[in-house]
C-alpha positions as CSV (number, residue, x, y, z in Angstrom):
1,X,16.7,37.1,7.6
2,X,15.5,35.6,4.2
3,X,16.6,31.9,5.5
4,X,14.6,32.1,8.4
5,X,12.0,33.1,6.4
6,X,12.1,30.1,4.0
7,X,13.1,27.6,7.0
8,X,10.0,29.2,8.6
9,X,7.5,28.1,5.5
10,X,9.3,24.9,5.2
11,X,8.6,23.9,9.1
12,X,4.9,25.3,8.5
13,X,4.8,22.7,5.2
14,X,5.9,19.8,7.2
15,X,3.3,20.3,10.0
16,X,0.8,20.9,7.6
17,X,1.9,17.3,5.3
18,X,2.0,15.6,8.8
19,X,-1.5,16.4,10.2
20,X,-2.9,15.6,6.5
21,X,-1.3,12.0,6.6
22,X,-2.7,11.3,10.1
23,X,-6.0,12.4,9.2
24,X,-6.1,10.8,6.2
25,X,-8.7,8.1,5.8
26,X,-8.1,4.8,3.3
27,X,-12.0,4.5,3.0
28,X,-12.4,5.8,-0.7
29,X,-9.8,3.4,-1.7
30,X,-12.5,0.6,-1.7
31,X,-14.7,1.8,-4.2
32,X,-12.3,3.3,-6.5
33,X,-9.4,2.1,-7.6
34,X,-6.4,3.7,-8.2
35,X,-4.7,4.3,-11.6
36,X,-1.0,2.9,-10.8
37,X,-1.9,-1.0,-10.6
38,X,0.8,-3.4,-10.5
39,X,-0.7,-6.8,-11.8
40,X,0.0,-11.0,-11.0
41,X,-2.3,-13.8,-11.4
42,X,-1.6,-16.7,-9.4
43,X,-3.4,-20.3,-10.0
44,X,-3.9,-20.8,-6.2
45,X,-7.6,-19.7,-5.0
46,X,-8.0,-16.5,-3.5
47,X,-8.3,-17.9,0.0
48,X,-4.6,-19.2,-0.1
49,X,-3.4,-15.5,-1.6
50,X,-5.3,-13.7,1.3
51,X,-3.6,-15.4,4.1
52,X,-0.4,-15.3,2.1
53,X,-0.7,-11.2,2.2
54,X,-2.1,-11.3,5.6
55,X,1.7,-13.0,6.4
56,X,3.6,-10.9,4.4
57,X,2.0,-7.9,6.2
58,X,2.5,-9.5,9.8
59,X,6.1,-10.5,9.3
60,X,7.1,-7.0,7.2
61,X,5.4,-4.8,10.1
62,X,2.6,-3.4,7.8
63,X,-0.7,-2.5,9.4
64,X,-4.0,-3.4,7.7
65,X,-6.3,-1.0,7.5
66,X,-8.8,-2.6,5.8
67,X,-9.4,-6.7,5.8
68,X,-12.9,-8.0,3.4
69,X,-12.0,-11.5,2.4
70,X,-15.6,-12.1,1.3
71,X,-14.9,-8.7,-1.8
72,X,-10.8,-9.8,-2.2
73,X,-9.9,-5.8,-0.6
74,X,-7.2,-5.7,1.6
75,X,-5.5,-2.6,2.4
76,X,-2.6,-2.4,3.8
77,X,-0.5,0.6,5.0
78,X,2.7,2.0,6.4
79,X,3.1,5.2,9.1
80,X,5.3,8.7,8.5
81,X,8.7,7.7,7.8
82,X,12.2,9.9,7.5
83,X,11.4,10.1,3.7
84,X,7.6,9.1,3.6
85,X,4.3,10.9,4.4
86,X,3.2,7.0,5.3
87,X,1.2,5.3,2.2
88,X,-1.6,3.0,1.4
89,X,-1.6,0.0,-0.4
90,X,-4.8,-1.2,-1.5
91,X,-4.7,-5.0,-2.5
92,X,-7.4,-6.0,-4.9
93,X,-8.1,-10.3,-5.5
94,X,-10.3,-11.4,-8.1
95,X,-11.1,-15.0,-9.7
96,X,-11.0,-15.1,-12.8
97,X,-11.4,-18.3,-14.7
98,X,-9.0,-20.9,-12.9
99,X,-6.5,-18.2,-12.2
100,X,-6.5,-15.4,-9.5
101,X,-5.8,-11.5,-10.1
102,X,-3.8,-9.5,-7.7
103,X,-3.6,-6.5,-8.2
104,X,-1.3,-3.9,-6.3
105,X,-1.4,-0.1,-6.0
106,X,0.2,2.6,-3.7
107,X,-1.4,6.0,-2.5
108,X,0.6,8.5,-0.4
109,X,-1.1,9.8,2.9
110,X,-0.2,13.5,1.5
111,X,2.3,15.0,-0.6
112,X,4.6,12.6,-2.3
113,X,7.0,13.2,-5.5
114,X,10.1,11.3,-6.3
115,X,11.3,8.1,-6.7
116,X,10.3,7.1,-3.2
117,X,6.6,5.6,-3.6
118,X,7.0,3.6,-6.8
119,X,10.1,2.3,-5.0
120,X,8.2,1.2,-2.3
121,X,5.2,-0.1,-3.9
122,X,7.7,-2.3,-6.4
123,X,9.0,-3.5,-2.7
124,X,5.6,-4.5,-1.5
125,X,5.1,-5.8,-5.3
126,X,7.8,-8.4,-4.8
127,X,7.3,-9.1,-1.3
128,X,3.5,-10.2,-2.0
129,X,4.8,-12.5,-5.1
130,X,7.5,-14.2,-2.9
131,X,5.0,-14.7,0.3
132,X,2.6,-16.2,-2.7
133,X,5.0,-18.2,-4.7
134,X,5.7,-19.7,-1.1
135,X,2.0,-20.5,-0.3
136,X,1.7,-22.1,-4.1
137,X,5.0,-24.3,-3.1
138,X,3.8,-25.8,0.1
């Protein structure tokens, strides 16, 4: 009787974590970022870098959420998954001297612990640096 009991509040946990990461809204992630910022700098102009992410998104089946070339914020996202709530990743591009910042960040759409989202982000990390190193090389 006790296991259905705790199988019961587990089923009632997942509903709840999967209506909070349908509802939840990537909006506050463009005026504030987030704490967990993985940086690059890249010589190429901002313009390149942009459509060098936009690629890397298209090709690796990420959905954009949010696309301002005109600021450099570009947030990109992925849905539920078997070990995921789905997550954000807001993309930040700056120019700074001769050089461009890209900066890099994850934010789960709920509940997230473990080794899954900085797994992920270093993923999407690497991805962006490859589809740029490209775009600097062509």
């Amino acid at each position: 009787m006790e296991m259905f009991i705790f199988l019961y509040f587990i089923l009632i946990f997942l509903f709840v974590t999967l209506i909070v990461s349908v509802m939840r809204s990537s909006k506050k992630l463009l005026t504030k970022k987030p704490k967990n910022l993985l940086r690059l700098t890249s010589s190429k102009n901002p313009q390149v870098i942009i459509k060098a992410i936009i690629k890397f998104a298209a090709d690796k089946k990420y959905e954009i959420d949010h696309f301002d070339a005109d600021e450099g914020k570009i947030i990109l996202s992925k849905p539920l998954g078997l070990f995921s709530n789905g997550f954000f990743f807001p993309i930040y591009i700056t120019q700074e001297n001769e050089n461009t910042l890209i900066e890099i960040s994850i934010v789960s759409k709920a509940i997230q612990i473990g080794p899954i989202p900085k797994r992920t982000l270093e993923r999407c990390y690497h991805g962006i640096k490859a589809y740029i190193f490209c775009a600097e090389n062509d």
